[in-house]
PASEBA-1860 file (N, C-alpha, C; in nm, 3 decimals):
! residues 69
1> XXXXXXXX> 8.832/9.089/8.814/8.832/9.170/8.695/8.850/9.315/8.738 ~ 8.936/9.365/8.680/8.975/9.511/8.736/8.928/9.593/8.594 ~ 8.846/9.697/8.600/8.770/9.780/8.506/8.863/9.951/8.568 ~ 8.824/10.037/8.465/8.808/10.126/8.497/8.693/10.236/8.535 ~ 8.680/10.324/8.618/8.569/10.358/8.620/8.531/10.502/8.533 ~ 8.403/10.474/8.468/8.373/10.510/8.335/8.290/10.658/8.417 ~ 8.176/10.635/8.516/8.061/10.690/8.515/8.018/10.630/8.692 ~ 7.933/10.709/8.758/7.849/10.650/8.881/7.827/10.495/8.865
9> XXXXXXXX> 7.788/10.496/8.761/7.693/10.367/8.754/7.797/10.213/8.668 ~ 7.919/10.257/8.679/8.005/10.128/8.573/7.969/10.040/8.727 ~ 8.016/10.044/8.826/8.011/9.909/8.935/7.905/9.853/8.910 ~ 7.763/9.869/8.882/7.652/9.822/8.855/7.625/9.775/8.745 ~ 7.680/9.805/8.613/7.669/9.822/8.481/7.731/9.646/8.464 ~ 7.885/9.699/8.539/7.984/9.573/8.567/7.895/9.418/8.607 ~ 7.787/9.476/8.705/7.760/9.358/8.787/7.642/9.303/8.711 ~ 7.590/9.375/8.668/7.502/9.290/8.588/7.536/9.189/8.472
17> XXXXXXXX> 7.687/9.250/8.431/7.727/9.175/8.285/7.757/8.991/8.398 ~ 7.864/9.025/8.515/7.908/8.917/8.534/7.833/8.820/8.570 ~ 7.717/8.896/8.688/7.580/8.805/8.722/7.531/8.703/8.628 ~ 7.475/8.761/8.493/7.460/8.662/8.382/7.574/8.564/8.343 ~ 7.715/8.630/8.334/7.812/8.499/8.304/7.835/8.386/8.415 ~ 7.797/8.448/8.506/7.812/8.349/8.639/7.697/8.265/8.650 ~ 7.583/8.292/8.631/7.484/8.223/8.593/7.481/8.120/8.517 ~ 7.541/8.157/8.378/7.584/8.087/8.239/7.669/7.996/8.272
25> XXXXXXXX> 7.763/7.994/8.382/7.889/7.929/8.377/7.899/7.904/8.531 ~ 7.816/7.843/8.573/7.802/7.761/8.684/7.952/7.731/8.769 ~ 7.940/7.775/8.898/8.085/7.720/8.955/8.135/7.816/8.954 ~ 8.192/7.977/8.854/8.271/8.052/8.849/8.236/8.195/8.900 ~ 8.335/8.226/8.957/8.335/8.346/9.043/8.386/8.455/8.980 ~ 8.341/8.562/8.964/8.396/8.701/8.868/8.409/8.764/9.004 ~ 8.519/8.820/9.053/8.554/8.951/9.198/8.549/9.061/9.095 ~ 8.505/9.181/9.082/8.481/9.300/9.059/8.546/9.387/9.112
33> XXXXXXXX> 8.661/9.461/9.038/8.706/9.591/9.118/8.727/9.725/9.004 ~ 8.697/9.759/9.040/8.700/9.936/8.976/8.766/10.034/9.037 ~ 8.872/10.087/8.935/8.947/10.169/8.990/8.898/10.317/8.910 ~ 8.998/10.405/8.966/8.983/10.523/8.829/9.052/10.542/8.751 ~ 9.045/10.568/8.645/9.135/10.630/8.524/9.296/10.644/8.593 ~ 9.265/10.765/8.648/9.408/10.808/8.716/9.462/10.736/8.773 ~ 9.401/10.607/8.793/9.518/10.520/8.934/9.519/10.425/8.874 ~ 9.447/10.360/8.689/9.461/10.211/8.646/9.591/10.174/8.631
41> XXXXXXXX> 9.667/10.261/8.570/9.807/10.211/8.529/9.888/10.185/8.631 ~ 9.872/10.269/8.784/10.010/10.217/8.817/9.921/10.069/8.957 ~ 9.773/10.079/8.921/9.727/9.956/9.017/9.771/9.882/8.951 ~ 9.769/9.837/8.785/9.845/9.721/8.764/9.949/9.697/8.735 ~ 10.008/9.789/8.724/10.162/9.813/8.762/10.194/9.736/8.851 ~ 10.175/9.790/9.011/10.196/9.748/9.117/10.128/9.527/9.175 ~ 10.043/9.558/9.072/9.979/9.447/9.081/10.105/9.315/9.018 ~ 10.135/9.358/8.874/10.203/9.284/8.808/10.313/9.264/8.866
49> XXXXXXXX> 10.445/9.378/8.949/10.546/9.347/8.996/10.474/9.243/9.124 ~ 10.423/9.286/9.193/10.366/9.181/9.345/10.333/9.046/9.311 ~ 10.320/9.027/9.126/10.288/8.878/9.131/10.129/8.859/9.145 ~ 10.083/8.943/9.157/9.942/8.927/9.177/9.821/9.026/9.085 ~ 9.907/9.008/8.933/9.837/9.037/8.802/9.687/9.002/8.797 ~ 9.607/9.080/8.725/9.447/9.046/8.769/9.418/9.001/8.617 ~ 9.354/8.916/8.638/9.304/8.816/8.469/9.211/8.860/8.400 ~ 9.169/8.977/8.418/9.146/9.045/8.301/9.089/9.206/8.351
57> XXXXXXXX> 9.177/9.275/8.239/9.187/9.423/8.296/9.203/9.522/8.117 ~ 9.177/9.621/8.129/9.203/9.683/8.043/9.313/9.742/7.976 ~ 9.312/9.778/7.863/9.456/9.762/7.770/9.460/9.950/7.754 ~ 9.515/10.027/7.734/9.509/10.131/7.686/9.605/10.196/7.563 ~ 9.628/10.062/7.563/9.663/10.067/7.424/9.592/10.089/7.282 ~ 9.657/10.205/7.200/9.520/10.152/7.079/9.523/10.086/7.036 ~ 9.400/10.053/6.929/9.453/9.956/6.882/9.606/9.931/6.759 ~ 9.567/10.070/6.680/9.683/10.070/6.603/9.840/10.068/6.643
65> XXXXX> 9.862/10.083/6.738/9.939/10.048/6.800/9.976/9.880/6.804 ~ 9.896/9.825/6.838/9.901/9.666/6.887/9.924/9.646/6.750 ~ 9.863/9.670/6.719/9.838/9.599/6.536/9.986/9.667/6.475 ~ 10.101/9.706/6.520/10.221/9.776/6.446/10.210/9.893/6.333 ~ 10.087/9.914/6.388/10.073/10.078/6.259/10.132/10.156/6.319
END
């Protein structure tokens, strides 16, 4: 899961959410990475051309946008 980083404390913030889903959901592994603001777009940029897109990452899109407003 690739986040952006919000504050000191998002890597921790992060780890507590997944700890519980991993808990919840026995067997599954959440990898944690945090980037910054300034470098999200072109890490998954670079991620997506290499083929090695991360399964779930943030949109910065608004929403009105998505939605065709």
């Amino acid at each position: 899961m690739l986040v952006p980083s919000y504050s000191d404390a998002t890597q921790t913030n992060w780890q507590t959410v997944i700890d519980g889903f991993e808990a919840a959901n026995e067997g599954t592994t959440v990898n944690l990475e945090v980037v910054s603001w300034d470098d999200l777009d072109s890490v998954v940029t670079t991620r997506i051309q290499a083929g090695e897109a991360p399964d779930i990452h943030p949109q910065r899109w608004p929403v009105h946008r998505v939605r065709g407003r």
